[in-house]
C-alpha positions in Angstrom: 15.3 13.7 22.2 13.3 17.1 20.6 11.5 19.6 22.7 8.4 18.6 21.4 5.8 17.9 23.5 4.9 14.4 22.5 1.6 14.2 24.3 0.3 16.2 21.2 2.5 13.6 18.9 0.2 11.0 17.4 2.3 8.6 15.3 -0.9 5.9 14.5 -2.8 8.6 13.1 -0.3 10.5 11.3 0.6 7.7 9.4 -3.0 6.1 8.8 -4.9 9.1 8.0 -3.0 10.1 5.1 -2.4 6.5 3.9 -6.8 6.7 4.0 -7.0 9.9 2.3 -4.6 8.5 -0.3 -7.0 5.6 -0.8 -9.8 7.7 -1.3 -8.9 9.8 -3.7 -7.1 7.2 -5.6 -10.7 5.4 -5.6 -12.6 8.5 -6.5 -10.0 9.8 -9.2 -8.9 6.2 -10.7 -11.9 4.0 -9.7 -14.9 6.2 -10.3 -15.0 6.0 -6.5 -16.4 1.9 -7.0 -14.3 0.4 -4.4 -15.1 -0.6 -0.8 -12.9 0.7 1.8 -10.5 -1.8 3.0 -8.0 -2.2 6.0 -4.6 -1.0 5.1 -1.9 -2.6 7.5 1.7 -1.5 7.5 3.3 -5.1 7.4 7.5 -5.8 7.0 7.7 -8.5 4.1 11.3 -8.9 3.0 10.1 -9.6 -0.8 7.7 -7.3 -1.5 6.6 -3.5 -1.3 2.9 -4.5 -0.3 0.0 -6.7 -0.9 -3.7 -7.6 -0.8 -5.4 -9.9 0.7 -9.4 -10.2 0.2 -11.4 -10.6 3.1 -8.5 -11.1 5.4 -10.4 -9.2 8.5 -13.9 -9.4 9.9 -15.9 -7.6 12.8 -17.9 -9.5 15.5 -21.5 -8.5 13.6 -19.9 -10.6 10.6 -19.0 -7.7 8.3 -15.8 -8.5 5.8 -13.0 -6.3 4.7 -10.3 -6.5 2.3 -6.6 -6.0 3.9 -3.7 -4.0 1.2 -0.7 -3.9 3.6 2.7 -1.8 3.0 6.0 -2.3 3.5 7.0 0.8 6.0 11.0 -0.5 5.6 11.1 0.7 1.9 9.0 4.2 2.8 12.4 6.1 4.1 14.1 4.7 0.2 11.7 5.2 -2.1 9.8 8.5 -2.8 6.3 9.4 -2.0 5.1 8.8 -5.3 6.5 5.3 -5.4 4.8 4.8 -1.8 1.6 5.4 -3.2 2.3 4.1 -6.5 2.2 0.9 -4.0 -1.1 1.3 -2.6 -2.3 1.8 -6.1 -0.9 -1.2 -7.3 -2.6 -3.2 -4.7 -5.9 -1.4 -5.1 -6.1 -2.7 -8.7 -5.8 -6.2 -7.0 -8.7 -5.2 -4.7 -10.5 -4.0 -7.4 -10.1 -7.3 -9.7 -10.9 -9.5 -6.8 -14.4 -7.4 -6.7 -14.8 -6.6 -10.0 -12.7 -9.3 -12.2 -11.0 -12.5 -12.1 -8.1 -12.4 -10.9 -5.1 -15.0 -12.0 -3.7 -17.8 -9.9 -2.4 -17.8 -6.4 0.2 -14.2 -7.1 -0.4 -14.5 -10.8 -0.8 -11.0 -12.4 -2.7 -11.6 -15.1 -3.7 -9.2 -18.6 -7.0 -8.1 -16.8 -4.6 -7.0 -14.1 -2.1 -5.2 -16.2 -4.9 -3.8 -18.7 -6.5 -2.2 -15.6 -3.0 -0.8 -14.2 -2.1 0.7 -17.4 -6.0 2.2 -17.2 -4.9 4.0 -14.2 -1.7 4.9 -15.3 0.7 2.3 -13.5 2.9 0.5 -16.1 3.2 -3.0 -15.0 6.7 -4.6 -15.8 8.7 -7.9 -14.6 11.9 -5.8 -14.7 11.5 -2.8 -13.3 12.0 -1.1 -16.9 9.7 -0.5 -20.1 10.5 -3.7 -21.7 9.2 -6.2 -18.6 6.7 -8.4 -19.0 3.3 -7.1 -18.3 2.4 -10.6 -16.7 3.6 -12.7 -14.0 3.7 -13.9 -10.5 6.5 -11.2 -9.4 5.3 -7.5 -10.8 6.5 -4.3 -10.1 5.2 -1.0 -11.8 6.4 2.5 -13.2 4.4 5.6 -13.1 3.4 7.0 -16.6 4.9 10.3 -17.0 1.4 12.9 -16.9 -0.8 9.4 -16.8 -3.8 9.4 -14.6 -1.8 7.9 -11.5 1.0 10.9 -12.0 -1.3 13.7 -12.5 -3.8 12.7 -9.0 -0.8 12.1 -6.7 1.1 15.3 -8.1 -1.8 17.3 -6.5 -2.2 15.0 -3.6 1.7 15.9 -2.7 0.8 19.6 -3.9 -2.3 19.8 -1.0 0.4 18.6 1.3 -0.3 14.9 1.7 2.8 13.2 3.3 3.8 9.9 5.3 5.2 11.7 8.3 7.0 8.7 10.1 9.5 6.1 7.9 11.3 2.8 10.1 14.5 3.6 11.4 17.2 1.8 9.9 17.8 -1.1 12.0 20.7 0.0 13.5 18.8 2.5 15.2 15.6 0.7 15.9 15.3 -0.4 19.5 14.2 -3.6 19.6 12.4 -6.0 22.4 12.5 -9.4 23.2 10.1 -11.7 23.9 11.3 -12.2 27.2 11.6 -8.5 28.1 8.1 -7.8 27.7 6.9 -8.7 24.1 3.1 -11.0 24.7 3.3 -13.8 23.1 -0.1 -15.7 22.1 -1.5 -18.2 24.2 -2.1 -21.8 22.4 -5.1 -22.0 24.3 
């Protein structure tokens, strides 16, 4: 274990806060600053690199927000670019299910990719240039000097990082239910 004092250590908001900044300057720089804050959730999903959900939490007094969660397993193999790439991705979601229509069930549809490529994201089925811009399964690539590229360049030039990344699980500790996880109640 390090010297460090870990009193001083705040893992919850060294991860959140720069995951919120992220968000608002990709609103402000690639949304004109138009969309609502959401909740964004680190969640493990073996298939995907994030997602959204609309209206997914709500307060006591009735007020709605939109959830975009992240995968923190792939942040320690993929660069920060492609991190936030991510949150992009799923922020063109949040903005269609404001602002569009957006397809079927996971169904990326044209108004979808027509806005990613607005904001410099180019979707693809593949992985590669020559994907399909459509489909239920998307992935992106960042447009060399495209609006995406040339925001997060000086987000990562100011110093914006994701400071902690999952262990691999080899080295991740984990506990079981019956050694003091809560489970919930059925009540």
């Amino acid at each position: 274990m390090s010297d460090i004092n870990t009193q001083s250590i705040k893992p919850t908001r060294e991860t959140y806060d720069p995951l919120q900044l992220a968000y608002e300057n990709l609103n402000r720089s690639l949304f004109e600053g138009e969309l609502p804050n959401c909740l964004i959730t680190l969640q493990r999903s073996k298939k995907s690199y994030g997602y959204f959900c609309g209206d997914r939490f709500g307060r006591a007094d009735g007020t709605l927000t939109d959830e975009i969660a992240l995968n923190p397993t792939h942040f320690r193999d993929r660069p920060q670019e492609e991190v936030l790439a991510t949150l992009a991705h799923e922020m063109v979601h949040l903005w269609q299910h404001h602002f569009g229509k957006p397809g079927r069930g996971r169904y990326h549809n044209k108004e979808w990719a027509e806005k990613m490529r607005s904001i410099g994201l180019q979707p693809t089925s593949t992985g590669k240039d020559d994907g399909a811009e459509t489909g239920d399964v998307m992935g992106h690539i960042i447009v060399a000097d495209g609006p995406f590229d040339r925001t997060i360049r000086k987000l990562l030039a100011k110093g914006l990082v994701v400071l902690w990344i999952e262990l691999p699980e080899k080295h991740a500790e984990a506990v079981d239910d019956e050694d003091g996880e809560e489970k919930a109640s059925k009540s």
